[in-house]
N, C-alpha and C positions, 0 to 999 in steps of 0.2 A: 105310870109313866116313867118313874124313876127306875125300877126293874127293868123297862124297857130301854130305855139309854143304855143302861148298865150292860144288858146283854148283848147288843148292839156293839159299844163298846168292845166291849172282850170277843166278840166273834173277828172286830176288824181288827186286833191287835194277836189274835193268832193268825189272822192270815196275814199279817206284815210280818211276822214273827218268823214267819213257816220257813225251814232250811230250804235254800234254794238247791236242787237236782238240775246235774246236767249230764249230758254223756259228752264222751269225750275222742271220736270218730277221725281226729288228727292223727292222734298216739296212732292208729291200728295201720296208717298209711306212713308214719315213721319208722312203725317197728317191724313192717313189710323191708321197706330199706334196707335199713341194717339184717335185717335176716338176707336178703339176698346180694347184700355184702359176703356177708359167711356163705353162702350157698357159692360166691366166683371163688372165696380163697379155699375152698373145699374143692372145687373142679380144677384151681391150678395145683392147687399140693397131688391130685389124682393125676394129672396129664402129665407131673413131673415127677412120676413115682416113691413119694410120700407118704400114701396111704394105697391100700389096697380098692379093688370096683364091690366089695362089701362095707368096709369101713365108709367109703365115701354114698354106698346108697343109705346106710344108715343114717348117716348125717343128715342126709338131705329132707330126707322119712321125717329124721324126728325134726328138723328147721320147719318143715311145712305143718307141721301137726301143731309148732307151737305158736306159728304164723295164724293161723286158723283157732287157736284158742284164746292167743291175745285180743284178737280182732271179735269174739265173739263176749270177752268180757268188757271191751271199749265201749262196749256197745249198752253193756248195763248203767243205768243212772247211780250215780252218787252224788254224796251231800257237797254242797263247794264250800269251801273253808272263805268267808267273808273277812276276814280278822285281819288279812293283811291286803 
């Protein structure tokens, strides 16, 4: 009976214990924003001959590529820092 508490015990005290995982699906609708922030000052530096129609499709190439990678790791679980 006493092994049985015990184990009991210790099975409830690693699941209160367990690091709590969460994803975090705000960030990737934030960092969308701001990316197509940069995407309008990218199209006015382009409309007002600033940058060249290569420099500005690269831009935009590499904006959406890292719009689509940020969003794909928001999306992974990680541990939440409880501590504060």
């Amino acid at each position: 009976m006493v092994k049985m508490t015990i184990a009991v015990s210790f099975t409830l005290l690693l699941i209160a214990c367990a690091p709590e995982r969460e994803r975090n699906p705000k960030a990737c609708i934030e960092m969308a924003a701001v990316i197509e922030n940069f995407n309008l000052r990218h199209r006015n530096a382009f409309e007002e001959g600033r940058i060249t129609q290569e420099e500005y499709s690269s831009r935009i190439n590499e904006n959406d590529n890292l719009k689509i990678s940020f969003c794909l790791l928001s999306l992974v679980p990680v541990e939440r820092n409880t501590n504060f």
